[in-house]
VOGUFI-962438 format. One line per 5 residues: number of its first residue (from 0); their letters; for each residue x, y, z of N, C-alpha, C. Coordinates in steps of 0.1 Angstrom, whole numbers, m for minus. Layout:
! residues N
NUM) A) X/Y/Z/X/Y/Z/X/Y/Z  ...
//
This chain:
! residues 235
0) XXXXX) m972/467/m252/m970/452/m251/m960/447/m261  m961/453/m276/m957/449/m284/m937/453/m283  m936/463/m280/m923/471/m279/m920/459/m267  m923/460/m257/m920/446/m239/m917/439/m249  m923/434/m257/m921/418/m257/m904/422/m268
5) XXXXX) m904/429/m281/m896/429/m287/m880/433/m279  m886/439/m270/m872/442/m261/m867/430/m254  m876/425/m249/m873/414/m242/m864/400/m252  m869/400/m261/m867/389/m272/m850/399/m276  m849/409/m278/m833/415/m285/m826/415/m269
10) XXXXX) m831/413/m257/m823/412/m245/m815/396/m245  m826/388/m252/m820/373/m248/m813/372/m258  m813/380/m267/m808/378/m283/m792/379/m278  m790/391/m274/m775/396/m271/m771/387/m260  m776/386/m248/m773/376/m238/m763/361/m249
15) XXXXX) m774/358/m255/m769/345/m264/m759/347/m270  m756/358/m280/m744/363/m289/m734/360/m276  m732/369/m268/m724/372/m257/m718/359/m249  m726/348/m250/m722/335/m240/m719/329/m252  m726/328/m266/m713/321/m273/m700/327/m276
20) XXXXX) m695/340/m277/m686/348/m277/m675/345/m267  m679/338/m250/m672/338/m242/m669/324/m247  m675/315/m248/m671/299/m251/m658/299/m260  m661/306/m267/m654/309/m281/m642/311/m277  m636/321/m269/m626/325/m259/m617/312/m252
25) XXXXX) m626/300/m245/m618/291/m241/m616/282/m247  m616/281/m264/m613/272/m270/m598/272/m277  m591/277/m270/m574/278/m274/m569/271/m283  m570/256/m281/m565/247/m285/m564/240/m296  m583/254/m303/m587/248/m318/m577/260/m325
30) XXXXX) m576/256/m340/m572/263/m350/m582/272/m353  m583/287/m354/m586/297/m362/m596/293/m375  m610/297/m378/m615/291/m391/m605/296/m401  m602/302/m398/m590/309/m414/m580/304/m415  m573/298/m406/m560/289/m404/m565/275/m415
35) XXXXX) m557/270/m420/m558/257/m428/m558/245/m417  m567/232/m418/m566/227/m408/m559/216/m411  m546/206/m404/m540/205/m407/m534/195/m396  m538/185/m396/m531/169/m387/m522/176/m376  m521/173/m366/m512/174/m355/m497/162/m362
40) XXXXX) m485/170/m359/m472/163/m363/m473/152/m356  m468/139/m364/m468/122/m349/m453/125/m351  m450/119/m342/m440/122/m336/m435/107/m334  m420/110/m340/m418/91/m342/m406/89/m330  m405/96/m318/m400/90/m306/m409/82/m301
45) XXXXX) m400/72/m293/m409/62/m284/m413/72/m271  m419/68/m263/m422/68/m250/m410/77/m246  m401/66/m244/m387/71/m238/m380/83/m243  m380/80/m254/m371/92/m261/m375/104/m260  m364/117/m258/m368/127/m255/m365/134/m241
50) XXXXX) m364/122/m234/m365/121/m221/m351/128/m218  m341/122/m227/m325/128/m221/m318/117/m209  m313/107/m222/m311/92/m211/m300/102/m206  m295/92/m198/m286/89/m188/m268/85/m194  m259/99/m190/m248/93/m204/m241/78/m199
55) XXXXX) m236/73/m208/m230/64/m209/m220/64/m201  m215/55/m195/m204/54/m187/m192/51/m193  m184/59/m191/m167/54/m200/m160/36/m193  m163/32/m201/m158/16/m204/m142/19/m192  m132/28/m193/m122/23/m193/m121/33/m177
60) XXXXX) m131/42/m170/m133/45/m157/m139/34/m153  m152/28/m156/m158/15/m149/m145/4/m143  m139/2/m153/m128/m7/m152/m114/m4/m142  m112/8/m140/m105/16/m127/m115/14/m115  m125/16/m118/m134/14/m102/m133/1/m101
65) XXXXX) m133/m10/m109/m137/m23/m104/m122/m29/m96  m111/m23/m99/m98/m27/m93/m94/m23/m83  m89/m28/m72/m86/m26/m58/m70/m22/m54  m62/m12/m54/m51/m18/m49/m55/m21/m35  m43/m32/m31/m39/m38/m22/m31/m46/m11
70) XXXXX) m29/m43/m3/m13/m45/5/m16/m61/3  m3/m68/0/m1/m80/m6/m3/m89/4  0/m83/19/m10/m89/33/m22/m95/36  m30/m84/24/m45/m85/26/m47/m99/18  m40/m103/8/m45/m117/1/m44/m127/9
75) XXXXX) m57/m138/6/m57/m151/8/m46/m160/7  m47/m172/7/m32/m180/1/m35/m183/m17  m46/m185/m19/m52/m181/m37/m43/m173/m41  m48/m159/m36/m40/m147/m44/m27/m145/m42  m19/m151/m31/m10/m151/m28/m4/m159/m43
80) XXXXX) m9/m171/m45/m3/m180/m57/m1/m173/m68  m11/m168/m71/m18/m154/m82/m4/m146/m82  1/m143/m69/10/m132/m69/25/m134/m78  24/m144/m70/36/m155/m72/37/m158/m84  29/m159/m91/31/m164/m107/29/m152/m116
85) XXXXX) 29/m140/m109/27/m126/m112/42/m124/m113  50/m122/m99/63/m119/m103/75/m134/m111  72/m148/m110/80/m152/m116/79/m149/m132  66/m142/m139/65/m140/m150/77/m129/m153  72/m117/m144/79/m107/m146/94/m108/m146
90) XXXXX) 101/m116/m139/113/m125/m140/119/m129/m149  114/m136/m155/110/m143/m172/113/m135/m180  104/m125/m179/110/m115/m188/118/m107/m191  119/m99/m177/133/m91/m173/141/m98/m176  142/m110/m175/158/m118/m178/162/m122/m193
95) XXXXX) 150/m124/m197/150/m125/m212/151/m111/m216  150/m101/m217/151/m92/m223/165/m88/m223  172/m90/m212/182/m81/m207/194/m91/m213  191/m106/m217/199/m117/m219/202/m111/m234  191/m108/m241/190/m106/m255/191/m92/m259
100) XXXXX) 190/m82/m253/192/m70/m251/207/m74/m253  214/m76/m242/227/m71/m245/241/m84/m256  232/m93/m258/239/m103/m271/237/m87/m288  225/m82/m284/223/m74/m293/233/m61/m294  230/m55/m284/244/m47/m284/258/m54/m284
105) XXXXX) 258/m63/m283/274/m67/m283/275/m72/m300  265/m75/m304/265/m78/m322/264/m68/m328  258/m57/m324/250/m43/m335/253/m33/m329  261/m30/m319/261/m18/m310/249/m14/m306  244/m2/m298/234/6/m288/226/8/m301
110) XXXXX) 225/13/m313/222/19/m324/206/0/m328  220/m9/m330/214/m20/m330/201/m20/m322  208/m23/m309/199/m25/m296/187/m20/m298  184/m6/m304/172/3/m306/164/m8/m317  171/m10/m326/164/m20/m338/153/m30/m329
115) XXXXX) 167/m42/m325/163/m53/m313/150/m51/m304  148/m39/m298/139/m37/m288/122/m30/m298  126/m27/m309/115/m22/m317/106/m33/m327  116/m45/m329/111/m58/m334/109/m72/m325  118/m71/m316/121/m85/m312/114/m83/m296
120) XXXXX) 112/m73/m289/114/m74/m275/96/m73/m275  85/m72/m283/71/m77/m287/70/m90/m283  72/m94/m294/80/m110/m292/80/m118/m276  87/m111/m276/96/m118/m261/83/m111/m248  77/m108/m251/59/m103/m241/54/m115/m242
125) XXXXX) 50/m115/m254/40/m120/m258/45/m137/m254  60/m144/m258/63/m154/m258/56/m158/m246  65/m147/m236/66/m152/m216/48/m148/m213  42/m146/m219/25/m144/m218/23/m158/m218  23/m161/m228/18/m178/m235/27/m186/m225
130) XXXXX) 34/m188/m222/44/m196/m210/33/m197/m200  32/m187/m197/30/m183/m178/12/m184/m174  6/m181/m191/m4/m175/m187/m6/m164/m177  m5/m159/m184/m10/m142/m177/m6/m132/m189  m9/m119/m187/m9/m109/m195/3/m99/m189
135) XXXXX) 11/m95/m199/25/m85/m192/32/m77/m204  35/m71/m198/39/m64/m208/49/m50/m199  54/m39/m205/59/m28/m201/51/m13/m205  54/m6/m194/50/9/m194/55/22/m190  52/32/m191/58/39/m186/50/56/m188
140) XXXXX) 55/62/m177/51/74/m182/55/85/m194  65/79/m202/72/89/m209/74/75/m220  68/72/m230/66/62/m234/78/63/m245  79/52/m249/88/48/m265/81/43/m277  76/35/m273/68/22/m285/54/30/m277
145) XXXXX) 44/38/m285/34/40/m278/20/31/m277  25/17/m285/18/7/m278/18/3/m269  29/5/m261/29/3/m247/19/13/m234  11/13/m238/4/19/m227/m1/12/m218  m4/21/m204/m3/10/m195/m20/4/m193
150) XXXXX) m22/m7/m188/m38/m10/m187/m44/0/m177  m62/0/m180/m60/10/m173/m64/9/m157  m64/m3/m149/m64/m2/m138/m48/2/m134  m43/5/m141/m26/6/m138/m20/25/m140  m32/27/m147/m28/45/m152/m21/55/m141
155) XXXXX) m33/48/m131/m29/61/m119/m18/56/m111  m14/49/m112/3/47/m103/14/48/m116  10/48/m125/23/50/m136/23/65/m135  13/73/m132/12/88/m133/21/96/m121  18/84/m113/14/91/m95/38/91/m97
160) XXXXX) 42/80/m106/53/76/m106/63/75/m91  60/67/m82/69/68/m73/71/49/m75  83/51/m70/92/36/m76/91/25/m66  78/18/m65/76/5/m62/62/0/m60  66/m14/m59/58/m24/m65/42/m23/m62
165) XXXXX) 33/m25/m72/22/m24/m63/11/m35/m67  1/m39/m61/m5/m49/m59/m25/m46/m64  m28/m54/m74/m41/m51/m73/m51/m67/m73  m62/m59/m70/m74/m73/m67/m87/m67/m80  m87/m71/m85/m95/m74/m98/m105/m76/m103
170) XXXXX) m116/m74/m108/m128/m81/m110/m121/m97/m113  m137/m105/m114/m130/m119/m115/m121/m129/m109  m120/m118/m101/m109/m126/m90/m97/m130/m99  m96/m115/m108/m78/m110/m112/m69/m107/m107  m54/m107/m103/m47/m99/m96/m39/m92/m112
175) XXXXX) m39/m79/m102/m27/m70/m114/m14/m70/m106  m1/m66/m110/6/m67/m104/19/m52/m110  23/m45/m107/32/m33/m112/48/m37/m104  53/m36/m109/73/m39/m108/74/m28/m115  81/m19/m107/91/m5/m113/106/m11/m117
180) XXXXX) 109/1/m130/121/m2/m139/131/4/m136  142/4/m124/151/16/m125/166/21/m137  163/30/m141/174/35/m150/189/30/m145  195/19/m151/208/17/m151/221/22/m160  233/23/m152/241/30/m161/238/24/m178
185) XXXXX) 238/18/m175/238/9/m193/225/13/m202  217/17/m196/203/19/m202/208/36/m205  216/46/m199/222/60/m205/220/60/m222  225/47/m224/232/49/m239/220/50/m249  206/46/m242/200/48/m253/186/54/m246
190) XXXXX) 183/58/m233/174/68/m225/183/77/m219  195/83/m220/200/92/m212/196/104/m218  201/117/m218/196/131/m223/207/129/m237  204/137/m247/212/136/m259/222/138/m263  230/144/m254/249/139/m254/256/132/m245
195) XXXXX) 244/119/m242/251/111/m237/243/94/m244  238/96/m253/233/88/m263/243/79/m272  243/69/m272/256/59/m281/249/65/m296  266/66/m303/265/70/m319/258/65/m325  246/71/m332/240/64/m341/224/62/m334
200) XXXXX) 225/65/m324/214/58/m317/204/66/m325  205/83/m315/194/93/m319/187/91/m334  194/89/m343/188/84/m357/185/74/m359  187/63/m349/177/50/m354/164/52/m344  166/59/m336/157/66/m326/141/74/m337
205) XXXXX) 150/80/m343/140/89/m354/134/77/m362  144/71/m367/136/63/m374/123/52/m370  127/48/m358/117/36/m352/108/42/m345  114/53/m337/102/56/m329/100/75/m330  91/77/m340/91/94/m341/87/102/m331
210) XXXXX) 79/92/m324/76/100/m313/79/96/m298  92/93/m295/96/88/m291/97/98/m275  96/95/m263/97/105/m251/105/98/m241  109/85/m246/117/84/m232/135/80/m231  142/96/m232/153/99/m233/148/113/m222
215) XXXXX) 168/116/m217/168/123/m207/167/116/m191  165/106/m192/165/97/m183/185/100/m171  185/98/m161/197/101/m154/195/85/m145  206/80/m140/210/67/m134/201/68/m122  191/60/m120/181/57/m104/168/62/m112
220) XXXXX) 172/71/m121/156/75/m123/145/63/m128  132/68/m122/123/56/m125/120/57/m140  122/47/m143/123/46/m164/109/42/m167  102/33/m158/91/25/m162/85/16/m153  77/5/m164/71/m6/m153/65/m20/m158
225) XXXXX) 72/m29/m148/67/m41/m156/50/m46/m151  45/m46/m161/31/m47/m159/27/m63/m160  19/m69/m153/8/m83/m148/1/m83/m146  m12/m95/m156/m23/m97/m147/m27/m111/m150  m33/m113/m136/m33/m131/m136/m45/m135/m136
230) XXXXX) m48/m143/m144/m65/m146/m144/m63/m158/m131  m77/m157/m128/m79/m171/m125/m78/m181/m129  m76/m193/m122/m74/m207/m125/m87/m215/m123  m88/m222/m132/m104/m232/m122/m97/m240/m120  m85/m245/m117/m81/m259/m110/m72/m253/m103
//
């Protein structure tokens, strides 16, 4: 009786060792008694963070998608007006430049002219800007002044380079407006290829513009582009 019962009592004994043993097993999550116990890291992201936002969108691709070219057909009689005060700007200035452009060469020779066009023909943007209201300026693919770069609803037809005019619709109910520049005999003397450059030029050339790309030019070739854009009017 006495052995039954003792056996019986070392049967439950082990049973017990044995089911705390297995418990023990699904506790993964605790630290080890021999491990040092030791705060879980906080973690100083928000909610969000971590997550892997979403990148940012390039400011100056948004600003290509928001612009339309447009057959000049498709505008209202609004944008028609828009248009209109698009090219008489660009008029303005073509004529002004080319008035003062060539007083300059006839004072300073071609060498001058390079001076003229590196100080004064800024100027003469900016002047016919404030006139007209609107924004204009010149561009090109093979640049001189490499402030002139073109805006960027304008990039992909200065690239695409085929010689004429093109028409855009705008956020805001903008119009942009592109006029191609064609290479005239006269313009050789200071964009033609380098032995056909007026004396003196190529080194006032170095000097103003070091990095200068747009020489090599031949008579018809597209040299550039007069650039516009016309805000709206509230009246």
């Amino acid at each position: 009786m006495t052995s039954h019962t003792s056996l019986s009592r070392l049967s439950w004994f082990s049973a017990l060792v044995l089911l705390t043993g297995l418990a023990g097993c699904d506790r993964s999550d605790e630290r080890s008694p021999s491990s040092p116990s030791t705060p879980p890291e906080s973690s100083s992201e928000s909610p969000d963070e971590g997550r892997g936002s979403p990148p940012e969108e390039d400011d100056s691709s948004s600003t290509e998608k928001a612009w339309q070219q447009v057959d000049r057909k498709e505008l209202d009689e609004r944008k028609q007006k828009m248009l209109e005060r698009a090219e008489s700007a660009r008029k303005k200035l073509g004529s002004t430049l080319k008035r003062e452009l060539t007083s300059a060469v006839s004072e300073k020779s071609f060498s001058g002219a390079v001076d003229f066009c590196h100080s004064r023909a800024p100027e003469i943007a900016a002047e016919a800007a404030k006139e007209t209201d609107v924004e204009i300026g010149r561009t090109s693919h093979r640049l001189r002044n490499a402030d002139n770069v073109p805006p960027s609803w304008a990039k992909a037809a200065v690239e695409r380079r085929k010689a004429q005019p093109y028409v855009y619709r705008g956020p805001d109910e903008r119009i942009g407006y592109l006029h191609p520049i064609e290479t005239k005999g006269l313009c050789i003397n200071c964009h033609g290829s380098q032995d056909q450059l007026a004396p003196d030029v190529a080194d006032m050339l170095a000097k103003r513009y070091p990095e200068d790309q747009a020489t090599g030019f031949e008579v018809g070739d597209l040299r550039g582009w007069f650039w516009v854009e016309v805000p709206k009017r509230d009246s």
